[in-house]
FIRO-271644 format. One record per residue (C-alpha): residue number from 1; x negated, z, y. Coordinates in nm, 3 decimals, always signed. Layout:
BEGIN
n=NUM&x=X&z=Z&y=Y;
...
***
This chain:
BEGIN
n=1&x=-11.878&z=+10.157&y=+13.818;
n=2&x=-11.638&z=+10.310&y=+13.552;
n=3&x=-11.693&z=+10.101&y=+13.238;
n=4&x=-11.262&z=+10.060&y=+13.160;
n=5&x=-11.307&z=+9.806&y=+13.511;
n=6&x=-11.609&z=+9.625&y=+13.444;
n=7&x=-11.482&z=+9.226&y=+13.475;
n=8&x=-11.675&z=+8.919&y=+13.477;
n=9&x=-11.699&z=+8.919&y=+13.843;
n=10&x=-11.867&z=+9.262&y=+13.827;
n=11&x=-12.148&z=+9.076&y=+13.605;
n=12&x=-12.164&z=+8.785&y=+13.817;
n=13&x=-12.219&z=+8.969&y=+14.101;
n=14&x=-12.454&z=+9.198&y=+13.935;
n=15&x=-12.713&z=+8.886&y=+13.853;
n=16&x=-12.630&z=+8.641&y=+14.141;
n=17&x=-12.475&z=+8.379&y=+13.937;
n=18&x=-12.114&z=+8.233&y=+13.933;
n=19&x=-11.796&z=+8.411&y=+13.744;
n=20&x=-11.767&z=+8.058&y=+13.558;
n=21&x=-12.107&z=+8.098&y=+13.419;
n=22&x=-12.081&z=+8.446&y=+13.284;
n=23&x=-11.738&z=+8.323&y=+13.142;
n=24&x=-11.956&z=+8.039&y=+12.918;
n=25&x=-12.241&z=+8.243&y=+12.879;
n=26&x=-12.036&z=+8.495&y=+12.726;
n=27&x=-11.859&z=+8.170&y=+12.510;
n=28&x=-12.185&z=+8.089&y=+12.391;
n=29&x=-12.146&z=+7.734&y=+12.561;
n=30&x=-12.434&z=+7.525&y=+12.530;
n=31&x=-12.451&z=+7.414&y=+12.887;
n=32&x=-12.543&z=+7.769&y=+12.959;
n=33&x=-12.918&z=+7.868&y=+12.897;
n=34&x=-13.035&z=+8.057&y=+12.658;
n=35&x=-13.232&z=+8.255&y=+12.938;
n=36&x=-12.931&z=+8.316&y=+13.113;
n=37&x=-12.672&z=+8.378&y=+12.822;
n=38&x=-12.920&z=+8.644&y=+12.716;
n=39&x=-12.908&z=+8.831&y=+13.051;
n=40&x=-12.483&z=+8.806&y=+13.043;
n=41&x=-12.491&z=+8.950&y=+12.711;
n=42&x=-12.749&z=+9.280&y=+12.745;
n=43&x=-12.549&z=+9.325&y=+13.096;
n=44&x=-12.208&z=+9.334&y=+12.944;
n=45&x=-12.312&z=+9.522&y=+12.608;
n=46&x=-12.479&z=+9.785&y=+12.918;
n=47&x=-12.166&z=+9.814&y=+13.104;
n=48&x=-11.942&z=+9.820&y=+12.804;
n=49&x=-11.743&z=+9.480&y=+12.917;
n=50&x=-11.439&z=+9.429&y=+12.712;
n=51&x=-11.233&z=+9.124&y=+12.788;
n=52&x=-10.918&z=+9.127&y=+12.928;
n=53&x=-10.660&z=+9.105&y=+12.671;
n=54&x=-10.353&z=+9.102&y=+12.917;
n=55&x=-10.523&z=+8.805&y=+13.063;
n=56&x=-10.630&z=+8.616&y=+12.799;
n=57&x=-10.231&z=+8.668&y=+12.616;
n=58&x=-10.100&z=+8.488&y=+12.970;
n=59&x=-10.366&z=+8.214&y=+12.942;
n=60&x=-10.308&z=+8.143&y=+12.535;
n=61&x=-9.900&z=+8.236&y=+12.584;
n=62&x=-9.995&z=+8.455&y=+12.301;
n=63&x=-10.097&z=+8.819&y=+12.247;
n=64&x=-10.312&z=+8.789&y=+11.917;
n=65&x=-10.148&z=+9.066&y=+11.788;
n=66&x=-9.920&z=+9.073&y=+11.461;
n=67&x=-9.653&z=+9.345&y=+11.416;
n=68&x=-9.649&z=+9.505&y=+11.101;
n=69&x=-9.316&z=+9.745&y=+10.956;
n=70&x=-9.346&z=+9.939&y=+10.624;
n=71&x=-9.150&z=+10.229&y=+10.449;
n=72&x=-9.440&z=+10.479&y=+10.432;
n=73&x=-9.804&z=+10.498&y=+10.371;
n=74&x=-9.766&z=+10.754&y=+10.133;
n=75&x=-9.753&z=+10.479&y=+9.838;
n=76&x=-10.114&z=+10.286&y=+9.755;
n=77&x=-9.912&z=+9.981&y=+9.786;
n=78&x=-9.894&z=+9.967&y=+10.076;
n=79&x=-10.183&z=+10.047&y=+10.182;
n=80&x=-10.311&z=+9.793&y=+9.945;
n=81&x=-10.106&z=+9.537&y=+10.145;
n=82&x=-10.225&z=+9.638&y=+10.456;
n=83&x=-10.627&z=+9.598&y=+10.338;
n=84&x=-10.522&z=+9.242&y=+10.259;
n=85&x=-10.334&z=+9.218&y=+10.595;
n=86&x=-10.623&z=+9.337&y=+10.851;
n=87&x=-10.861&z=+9.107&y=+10.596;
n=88&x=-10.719&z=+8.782&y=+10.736;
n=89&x=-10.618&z=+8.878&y=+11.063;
n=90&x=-10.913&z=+8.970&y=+11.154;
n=91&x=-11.088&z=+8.733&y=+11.057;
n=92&x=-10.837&z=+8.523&y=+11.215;
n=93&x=-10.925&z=+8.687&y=+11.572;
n=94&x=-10.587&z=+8.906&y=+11.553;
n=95&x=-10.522&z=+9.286&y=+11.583;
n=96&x=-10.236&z=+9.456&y=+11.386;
n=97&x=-9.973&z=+9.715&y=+11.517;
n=98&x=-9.878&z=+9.929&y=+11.203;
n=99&x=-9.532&z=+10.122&y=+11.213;
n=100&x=-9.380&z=+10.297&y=+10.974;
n=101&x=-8.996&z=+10.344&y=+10.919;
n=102&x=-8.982&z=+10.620&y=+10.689;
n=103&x=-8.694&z=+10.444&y=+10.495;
n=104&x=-8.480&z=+10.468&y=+10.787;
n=105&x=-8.303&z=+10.205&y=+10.960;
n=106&x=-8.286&z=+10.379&y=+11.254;
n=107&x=-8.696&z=+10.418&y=+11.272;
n=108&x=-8.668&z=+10.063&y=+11.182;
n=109&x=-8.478&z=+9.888&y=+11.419;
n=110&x=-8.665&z=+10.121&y=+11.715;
n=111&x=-9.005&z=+9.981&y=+11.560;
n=112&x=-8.906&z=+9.614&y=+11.608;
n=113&x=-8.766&z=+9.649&y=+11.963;
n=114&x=-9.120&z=+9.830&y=+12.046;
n=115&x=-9.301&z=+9.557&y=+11.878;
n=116&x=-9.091&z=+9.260&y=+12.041;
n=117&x=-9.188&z=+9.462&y=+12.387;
n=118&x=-9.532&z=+9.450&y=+12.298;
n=119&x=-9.500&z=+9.097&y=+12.232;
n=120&x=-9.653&z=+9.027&y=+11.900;
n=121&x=-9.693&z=+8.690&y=+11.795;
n=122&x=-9.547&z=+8.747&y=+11.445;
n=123&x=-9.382&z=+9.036&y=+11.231;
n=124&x=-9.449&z=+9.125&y=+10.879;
n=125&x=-9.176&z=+9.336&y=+10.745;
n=126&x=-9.107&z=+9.530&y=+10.403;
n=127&x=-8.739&z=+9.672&y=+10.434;
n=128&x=-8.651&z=+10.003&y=+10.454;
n=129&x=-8.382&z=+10.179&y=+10.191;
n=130&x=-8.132&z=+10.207&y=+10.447;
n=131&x=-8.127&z=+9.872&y=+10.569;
n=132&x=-7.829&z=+9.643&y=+10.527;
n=133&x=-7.811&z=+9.494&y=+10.886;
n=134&x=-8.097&z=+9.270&y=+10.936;
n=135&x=-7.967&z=+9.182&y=+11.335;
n=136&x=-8.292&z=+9.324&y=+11.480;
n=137&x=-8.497&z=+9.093&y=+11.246;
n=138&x=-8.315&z=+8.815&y=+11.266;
n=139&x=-8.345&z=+8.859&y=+11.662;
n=140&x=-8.708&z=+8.791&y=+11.644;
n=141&x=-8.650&z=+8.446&y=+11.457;
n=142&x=-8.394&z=+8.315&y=+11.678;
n=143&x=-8.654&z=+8.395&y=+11.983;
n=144&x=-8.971&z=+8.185&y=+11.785;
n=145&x=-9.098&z=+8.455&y=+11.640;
n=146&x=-9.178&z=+8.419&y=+11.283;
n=147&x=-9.088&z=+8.703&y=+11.058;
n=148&x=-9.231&z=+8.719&y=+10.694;
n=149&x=-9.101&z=+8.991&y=+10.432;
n=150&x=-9.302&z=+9.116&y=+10.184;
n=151&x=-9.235&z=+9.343&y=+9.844;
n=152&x=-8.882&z=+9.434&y=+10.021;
n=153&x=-8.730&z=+9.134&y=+10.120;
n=154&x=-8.350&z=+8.999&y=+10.188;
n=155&x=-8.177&z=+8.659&y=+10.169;
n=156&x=-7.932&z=+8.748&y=+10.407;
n=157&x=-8.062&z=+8.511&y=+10.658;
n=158&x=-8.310&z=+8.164&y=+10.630;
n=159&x=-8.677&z=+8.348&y=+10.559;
n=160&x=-8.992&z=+8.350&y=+10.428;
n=161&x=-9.032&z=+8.600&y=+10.160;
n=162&x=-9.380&z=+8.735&y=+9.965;
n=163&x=-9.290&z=+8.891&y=+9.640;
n=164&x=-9.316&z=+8.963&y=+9.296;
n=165&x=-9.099&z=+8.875&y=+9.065;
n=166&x=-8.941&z=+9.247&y=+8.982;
n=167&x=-8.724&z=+9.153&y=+8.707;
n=168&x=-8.966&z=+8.951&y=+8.486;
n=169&x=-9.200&z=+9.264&y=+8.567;
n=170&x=-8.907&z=+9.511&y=+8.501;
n=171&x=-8.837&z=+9.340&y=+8.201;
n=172&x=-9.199&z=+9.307&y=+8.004;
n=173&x=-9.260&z=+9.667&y=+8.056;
n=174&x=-8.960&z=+9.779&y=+7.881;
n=175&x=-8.966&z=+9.558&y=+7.621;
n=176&x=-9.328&z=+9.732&y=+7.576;
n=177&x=-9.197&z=+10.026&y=+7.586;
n=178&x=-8.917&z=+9.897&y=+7.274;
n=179&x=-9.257&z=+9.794&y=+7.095;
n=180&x=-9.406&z=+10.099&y=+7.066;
n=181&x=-9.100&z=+10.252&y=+6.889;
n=182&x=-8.901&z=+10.387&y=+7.206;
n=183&x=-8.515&z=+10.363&y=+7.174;
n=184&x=-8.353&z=+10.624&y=+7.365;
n=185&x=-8.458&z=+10.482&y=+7.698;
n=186&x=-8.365&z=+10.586&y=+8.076;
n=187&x=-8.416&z=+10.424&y=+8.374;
n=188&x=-8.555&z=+10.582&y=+8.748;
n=189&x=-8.452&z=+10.355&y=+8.996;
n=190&x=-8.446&z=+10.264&y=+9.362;
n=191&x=-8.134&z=+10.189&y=+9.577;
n=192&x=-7.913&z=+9.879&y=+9.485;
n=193&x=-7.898&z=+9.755&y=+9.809;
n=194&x=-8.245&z=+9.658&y=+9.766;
n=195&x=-8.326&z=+9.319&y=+9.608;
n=196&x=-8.661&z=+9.566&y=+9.391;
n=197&x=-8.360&z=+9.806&y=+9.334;
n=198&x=-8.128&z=+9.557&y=+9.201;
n=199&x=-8.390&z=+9.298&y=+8.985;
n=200&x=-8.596&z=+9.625&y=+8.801;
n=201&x=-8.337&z=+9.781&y=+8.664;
n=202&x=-8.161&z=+9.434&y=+8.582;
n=203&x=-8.503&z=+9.364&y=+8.395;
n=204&x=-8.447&z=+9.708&y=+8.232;
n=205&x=-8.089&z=+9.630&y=+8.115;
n=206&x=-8.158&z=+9.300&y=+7.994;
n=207&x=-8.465&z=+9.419&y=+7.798;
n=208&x=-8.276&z=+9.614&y=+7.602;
n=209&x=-7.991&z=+9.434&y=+7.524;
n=210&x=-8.230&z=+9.118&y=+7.386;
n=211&x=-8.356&z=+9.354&y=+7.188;
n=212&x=-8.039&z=+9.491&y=+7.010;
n=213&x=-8.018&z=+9.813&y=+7.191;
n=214&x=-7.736&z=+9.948&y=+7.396;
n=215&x=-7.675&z=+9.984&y=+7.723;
n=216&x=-7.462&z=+10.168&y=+7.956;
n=217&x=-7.513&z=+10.294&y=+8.335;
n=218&x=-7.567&z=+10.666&y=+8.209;
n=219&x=-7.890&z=+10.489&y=+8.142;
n=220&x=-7.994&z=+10.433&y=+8.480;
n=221&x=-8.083&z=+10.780&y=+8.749;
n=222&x=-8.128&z=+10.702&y=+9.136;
n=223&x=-8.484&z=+10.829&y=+9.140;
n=224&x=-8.740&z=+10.701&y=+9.368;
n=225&x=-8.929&z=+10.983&y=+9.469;
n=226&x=-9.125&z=+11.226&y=+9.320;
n=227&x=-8.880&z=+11.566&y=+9.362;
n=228&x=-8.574&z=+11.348&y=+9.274;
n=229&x=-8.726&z=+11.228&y=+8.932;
n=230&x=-8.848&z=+11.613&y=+8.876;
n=231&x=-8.511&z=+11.744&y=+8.957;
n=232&x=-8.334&z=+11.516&y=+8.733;
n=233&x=-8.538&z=+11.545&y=+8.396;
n=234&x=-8.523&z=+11.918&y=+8.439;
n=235&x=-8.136&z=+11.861&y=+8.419;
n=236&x=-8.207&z=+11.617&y=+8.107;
n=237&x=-8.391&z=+11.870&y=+7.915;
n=238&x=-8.176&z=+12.184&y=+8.037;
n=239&x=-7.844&z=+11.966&y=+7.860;
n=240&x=-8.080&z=+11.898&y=+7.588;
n=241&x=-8.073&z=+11.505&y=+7.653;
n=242&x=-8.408&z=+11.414&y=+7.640;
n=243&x=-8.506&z=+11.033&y=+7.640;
n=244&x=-8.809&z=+10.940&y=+7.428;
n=245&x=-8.871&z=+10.619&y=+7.673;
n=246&x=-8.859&z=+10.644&y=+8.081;
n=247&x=-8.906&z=+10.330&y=+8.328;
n=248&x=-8.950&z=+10.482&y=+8.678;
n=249&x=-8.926&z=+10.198&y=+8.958;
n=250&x=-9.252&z=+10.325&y=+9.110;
n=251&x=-9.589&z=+10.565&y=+9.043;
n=252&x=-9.481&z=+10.866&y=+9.236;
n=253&x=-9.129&z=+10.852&y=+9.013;
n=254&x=-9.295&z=+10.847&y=+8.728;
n=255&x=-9.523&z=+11.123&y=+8.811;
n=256&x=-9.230&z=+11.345&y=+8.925;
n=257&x=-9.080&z=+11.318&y=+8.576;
n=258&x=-9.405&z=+11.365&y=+8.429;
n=259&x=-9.446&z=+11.696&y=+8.597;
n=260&x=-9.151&z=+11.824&y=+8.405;
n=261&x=-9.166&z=+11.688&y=+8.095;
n=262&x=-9.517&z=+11.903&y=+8.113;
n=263&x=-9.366&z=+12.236&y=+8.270;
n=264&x=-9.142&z=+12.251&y=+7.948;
n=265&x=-9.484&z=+12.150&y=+7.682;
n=266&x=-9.292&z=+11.808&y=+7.565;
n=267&x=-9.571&z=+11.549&y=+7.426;
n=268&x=-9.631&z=+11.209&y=+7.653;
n=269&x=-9.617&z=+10.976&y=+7.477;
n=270&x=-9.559&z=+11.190&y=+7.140;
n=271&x=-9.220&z=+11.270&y=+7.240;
n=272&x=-9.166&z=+11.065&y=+7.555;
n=273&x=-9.311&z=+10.723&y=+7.642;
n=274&x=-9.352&z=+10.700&y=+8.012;
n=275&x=-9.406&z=+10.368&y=+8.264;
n=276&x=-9.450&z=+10.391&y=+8.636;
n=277&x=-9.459&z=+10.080&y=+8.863;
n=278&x=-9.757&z=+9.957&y=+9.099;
n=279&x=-10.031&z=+10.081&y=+8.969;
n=280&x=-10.162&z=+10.348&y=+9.250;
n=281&x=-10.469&z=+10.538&y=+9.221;
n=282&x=-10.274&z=+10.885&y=+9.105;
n=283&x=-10.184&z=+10.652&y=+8.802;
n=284&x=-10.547&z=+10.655&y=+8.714;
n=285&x=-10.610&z=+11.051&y=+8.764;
n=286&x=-10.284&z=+11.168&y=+8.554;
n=287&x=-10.266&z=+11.355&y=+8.219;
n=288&x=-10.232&z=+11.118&y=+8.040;
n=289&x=-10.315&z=+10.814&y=+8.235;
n=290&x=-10.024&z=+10.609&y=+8.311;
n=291&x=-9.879&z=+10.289&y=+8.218;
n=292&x=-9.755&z=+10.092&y=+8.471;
n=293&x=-9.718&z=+9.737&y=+8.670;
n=294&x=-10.008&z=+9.606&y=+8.882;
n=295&x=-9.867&z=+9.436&y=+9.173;
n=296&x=-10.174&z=+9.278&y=+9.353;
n=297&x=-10.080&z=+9.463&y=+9.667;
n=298&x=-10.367&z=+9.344&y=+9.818;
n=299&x=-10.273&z=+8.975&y=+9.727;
n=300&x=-9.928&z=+9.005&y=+9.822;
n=301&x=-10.109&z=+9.107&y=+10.184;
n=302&x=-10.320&z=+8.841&y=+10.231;
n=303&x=-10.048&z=+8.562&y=+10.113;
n=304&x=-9.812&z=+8.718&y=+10.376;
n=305&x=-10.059&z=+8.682&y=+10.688;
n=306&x=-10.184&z=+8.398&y=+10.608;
n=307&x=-9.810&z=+8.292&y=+10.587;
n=308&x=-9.713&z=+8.419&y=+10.928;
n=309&x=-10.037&z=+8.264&y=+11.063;
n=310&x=-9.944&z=+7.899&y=+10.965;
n=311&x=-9.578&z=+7.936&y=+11.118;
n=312&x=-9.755&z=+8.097&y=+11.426;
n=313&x=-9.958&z=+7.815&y=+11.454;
n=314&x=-9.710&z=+7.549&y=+11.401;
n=315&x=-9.405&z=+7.705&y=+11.505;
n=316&x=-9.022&z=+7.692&y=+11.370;
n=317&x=-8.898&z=+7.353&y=+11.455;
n=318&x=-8.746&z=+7.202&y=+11.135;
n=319&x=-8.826&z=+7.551&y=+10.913;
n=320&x=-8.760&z=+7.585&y=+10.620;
n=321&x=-8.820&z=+7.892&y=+10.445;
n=322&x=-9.083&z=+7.973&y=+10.167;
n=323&x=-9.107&z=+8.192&y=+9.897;
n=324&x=-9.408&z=+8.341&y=+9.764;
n=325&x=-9.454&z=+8.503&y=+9.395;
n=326&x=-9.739&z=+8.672&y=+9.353;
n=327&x=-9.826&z=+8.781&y=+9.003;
n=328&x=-9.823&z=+9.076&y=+8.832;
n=329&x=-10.022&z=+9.254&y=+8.517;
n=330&x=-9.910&z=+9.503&y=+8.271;
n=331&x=-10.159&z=+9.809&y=+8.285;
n=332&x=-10.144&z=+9.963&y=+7.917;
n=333&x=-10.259&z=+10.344&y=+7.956;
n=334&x=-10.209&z=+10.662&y=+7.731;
n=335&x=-9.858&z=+10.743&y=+7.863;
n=336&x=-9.731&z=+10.497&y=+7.615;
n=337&x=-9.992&z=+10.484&y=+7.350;
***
């Protein structure tokens, strides 16, 4: 007997007793003995029984799994979120099916029609850059499936969003940055089209100006990756237009432009204050260690699921959308000091 088509028939057969009772013995019911539940259990743990999940999703009209779309894994936020993710749904007797888009919207889109086909109960989403058409999203709603964005989110359409709030964020790391002395500042930002894009470098601009400084879009570099942020302060300091502050809209940005400012022997912070965003493991390990936002990834996770779980469990008559903040921490390091 090949151990992938053991059932509960197999078992029942296997000790003379009825398919019901090996179906309660294995619930633990308590009109089962404890004799007999102990004989189900050694006989399915020695024949490697798993239960049917096909046939348990028909008999619960669910699938107890939860779809789950994010840029890339490359960034510890995310994988932070995730940790927080499996946490609850676990817990919550759900599995997770984990696709990344790679910041396309092609990858995207193709993720969500695999995941509808699969038919998870739920979808967790953080937006990819390309996005701007949220139809394939949207589709899931409109068929009772409740969608919850996190980090990345839109208000293109009625949802419910987990998120930080990137402009206050944005905004008290520059106006550190002012503090310790830093005029001349530049920011490394994400796409526009994106609502973390859009609000950081907002809080950037804003910073300055309520603190006397100027600002113009010369300022701001679209830099959210490691080689783009190297390739552009290697232009800076080939022109010989070196900013003594830089706000990078994530870890790996900042990194990138700390990389250069190294190669050519110019003093973090002596010369250059630097600030990275999400505070990642790398920004522990760097030369000097670097200053950046904390944004509870792992928090932001479990607020999400447990999200999605509630409107799973109640469903989307009469919704109404919610919107989570979770909080955020400046992480004072060397870079700045």
């Amino acid at each position: 007997m090949r151990s992938s088509q053991v059932t509960i028939k197999d078992i029942a057969r296997e000790l003379g007793i009825s398919p019901s009772t090996v179906s309660r013995a294995l619930k633990d019911h308590p009109d089962i003995s404890p004799e007999t539940k102990k004989a189900v259990n050694e006989l399915a743990s020695e024949l490697k029984y798993q239960p049917n999940a096909v046939a348990l999703s028909l008999k619960h009209s669910r699938s107890f799994t939860l779809g789950v779309i994010i840029p890339e894994t490359v960034h510890y936020f995310f994988s932070s979120v995730i940790s927080g993710i499996e946490d609850i749904a676990y817990e919550a007797g759900y599995n997770i099916m984990i696709c990344q888009s790679n910041e396309l919207y092609s990858r995207e889109k193709s993720n969500a029609q695999m995941l509808y086909s699969n038919r998870v109960d739920g979808l967790l989403v953080s937006l990819a850059k390309e996005t701007t058409d949220y139809t394939h999203l949207r589709f899931f709603h409109e068929n009772n499936i409740p969608v919850v964005f996190f980090d990345r989110s839109t208000d293109a359409f009625p949802c419910d969003q987990v998120i930080i709030d990137d402009y206050a964020a944005a905004f008290k790391i520059t106006e550190y940055l002012i503090s310790r002395g830093h005029k001349k500042l530049i920011h490394l930002s994400a796409p526009q089209n994106l609502d973390i894009g859009y609000y950081r470098k907002k809080g950037f601009e804003d910073a300055l100006i309520n603190n006397g400084l100027p600002f113009t879009e010369d300022q701001v570099f679209l830099a959210d990756k490691f080689e783009m942020a190297s390739e552009i302060m290697e232009n800076l300091i080939k022109k010989d237009e070196i900013p003594d502050g830089i706000f990078a809209v994530n870890d790996l940005t900042a990194l990138g432009a700390m990389r250069m400012l190294k190669k050519y022997n110019i003093a973090i912070p002596g010369r250059v204050g630097l600030a990275g965003f999400g505070n990642g493991q790398n920004a522990i390990l760097t030369d000097p260690p670097l200053t950046t936002i904390d944004q509870n990834g792992y928090e932001m996770g479990k607020v999400a699921v447990n999200l999605l779980l509630k409107r799973i469990k109640y469903g989307l008559d009469d919704f109404v959308p919610e919107k989570h903040i979770v909080d955020t921490e400046l992480i004072i390091r060397e870079s700045t000091q």
